[in-house]
C-alpha positions in Angstrom: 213.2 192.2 188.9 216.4 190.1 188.8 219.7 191.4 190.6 223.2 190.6 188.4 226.1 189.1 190.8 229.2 191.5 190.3 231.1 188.1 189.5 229.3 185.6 187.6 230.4 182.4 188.9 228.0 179.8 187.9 226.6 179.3 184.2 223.6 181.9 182.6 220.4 180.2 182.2 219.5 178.9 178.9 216.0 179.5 177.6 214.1 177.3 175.9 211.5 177.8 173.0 208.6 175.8 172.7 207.6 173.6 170.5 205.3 173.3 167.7 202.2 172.1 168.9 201.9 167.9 167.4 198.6 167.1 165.3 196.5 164.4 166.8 198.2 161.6 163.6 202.0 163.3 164.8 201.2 162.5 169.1 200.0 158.9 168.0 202.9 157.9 166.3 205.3 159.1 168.7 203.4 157.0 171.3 203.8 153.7 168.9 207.2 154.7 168.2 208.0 155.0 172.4 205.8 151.4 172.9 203.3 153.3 174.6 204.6 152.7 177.6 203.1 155.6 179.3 206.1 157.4 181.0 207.0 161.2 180.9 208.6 161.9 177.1 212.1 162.3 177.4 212.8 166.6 177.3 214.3 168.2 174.3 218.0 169.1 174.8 218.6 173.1 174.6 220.6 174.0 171.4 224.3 174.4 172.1 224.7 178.2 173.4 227.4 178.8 171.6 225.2 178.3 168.5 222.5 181.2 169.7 223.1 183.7 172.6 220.5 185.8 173.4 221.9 189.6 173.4 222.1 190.5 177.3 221.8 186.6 178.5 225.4 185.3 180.0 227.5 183.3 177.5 228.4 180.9 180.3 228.0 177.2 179.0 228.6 173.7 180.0 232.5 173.8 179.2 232.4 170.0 177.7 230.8 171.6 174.8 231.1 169.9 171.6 234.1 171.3 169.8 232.9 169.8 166.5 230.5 172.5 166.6 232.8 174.6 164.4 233.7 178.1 165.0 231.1 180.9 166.4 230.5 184.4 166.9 228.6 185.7 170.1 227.8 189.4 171.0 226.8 189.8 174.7 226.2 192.5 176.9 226.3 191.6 180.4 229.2 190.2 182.2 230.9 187.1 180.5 233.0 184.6 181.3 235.1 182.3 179.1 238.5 179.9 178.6 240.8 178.2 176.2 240.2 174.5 174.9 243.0 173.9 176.7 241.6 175.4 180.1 244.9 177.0 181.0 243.9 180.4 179.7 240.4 182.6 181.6 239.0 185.9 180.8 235.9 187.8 180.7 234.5 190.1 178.9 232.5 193.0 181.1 230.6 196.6 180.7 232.3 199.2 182.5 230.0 202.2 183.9 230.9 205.6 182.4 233.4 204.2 179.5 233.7 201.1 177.5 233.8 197.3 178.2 237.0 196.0 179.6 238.6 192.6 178.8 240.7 190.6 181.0 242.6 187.3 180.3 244.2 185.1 183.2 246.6 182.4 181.8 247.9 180.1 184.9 251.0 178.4 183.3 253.3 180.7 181.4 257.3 180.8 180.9 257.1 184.8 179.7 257.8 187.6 182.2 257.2 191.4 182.5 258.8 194.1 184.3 256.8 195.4 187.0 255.5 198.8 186.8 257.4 201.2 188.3 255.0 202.5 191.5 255.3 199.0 192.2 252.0 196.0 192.7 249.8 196.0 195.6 249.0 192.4 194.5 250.3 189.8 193.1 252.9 190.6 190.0 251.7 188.4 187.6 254.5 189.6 185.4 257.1 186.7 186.5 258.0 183.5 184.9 256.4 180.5 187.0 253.5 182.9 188.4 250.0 183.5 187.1 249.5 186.0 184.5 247.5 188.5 184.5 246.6 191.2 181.0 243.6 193.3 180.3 242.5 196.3 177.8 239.6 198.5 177.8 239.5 202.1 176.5 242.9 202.8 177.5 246.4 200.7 176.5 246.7 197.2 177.2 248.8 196.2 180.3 250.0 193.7 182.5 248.4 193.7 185.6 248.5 194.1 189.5 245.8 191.4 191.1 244.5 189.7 193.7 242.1 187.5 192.4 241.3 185.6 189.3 238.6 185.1 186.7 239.2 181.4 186.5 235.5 180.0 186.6 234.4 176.2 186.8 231.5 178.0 185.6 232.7 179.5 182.5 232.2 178.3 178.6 235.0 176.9 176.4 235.5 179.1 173.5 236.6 176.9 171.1 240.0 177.9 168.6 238.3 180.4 165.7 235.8 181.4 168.0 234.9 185.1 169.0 232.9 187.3 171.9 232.1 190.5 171.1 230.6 193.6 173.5 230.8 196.9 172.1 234.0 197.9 169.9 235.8 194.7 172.6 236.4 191.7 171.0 238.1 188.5 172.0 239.1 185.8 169.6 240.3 182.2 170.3 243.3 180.2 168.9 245.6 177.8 169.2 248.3 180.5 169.4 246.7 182.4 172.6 243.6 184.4 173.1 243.3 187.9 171.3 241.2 190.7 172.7 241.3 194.1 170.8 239.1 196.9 171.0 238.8 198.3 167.3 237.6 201.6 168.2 241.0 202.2 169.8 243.3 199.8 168.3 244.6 199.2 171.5 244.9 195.2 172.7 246.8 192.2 173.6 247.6 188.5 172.8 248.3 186.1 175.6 249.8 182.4 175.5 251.8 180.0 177.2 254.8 181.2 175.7 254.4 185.0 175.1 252.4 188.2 175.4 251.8 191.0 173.3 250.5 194.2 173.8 249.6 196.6 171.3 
């Protein structure tokens, strides 16, 4: 039985189907074709996994992923990180026990600023111009937020502009105007950028 880090900071594993067994004619002419030269067949390279995730595997991916791919849609239901093309924006996606998943985005150079909430920040305000932003939503309204850590992840996959991650009613969309996260049960949400922040 595998144990799930509370944080994942490295990339999920990918798993692999395996191939078609090769008729007897198919293997020889794969050894003419490779000059019979005896060595170990070069392995397969796993489909992109932002082409195919597995429901309950992490969507971490290698973030130099192709962004020719086009846009995709991924549902997952375990812990997921993720960031901009650009790399300046990092959220993740998780389950929350008792209620539903919570979203939180991270965006490290901003010019927008918040006022602080009034019983004050434990950690660090994220809310001023210069600093690192932090927003989230889950079942309740959308906020700015106290923190003292980030979820920026060398680890985490590069959700390319039109692309989505969904868990639950939570989902978070990609573009080149900031990364969206709404939870359509609720209607409650935001949309973070460089430039602005939203809350709804």
């Amino acid at each position: 039985m595998r144990t799930r880090s509370p944080l994942p900071l490295r990339p999920g594993r990918r798993r692999l189907r395996a191939a078609p067994a090769l008729t007897t004619a198919a293997l020889l002419a794969v050894l003419a074709l490779s000059g019979c030269s005896g060595g170990p067949a070069e392995e397969a390279e796993p489909a992109p996994l932002s082409t195919a995730v597995d429901a309950g595997a992490s969507a971490s991916a290698d973030p130099s992923a192709d962004p020719s791919a086009g846009p995709t849609e991924q549902v997952v239901t375990t812990m997921t990180t993720f960031s901009s093309p650009t790399g300046n924006i990092s959220c993740y996606l998780a389950p929350v026990e008792g209620s539903g998943p919570y979203a939180r985005c991270d965006i490290a150079e901003k010019t927008w600023e918040a006022d602080p909430p009034e019983a004050g920040c434990a950690g660090d305000w994220g809310g001023t111009a210069g600093a690192r932003g932090s927003v989230g939503v889950g079942d309740d309204e959308a906020a700015v937020l106290c923190a003292t850590d980030t979820v920026a992840s060398e680890g985490a996959q590069v959700l390319q502009y039109g692309s989505s991650i969904r868990m639950d009613d939570l989902t978070c969309v990609s573009a080149d105007t900031g990364m969206a996260c709404d939870n359509s049960r609720t209607g409650r949400g935001f949309t973070v950028s460089k430039a602005r922040y939203v809350l709804r």
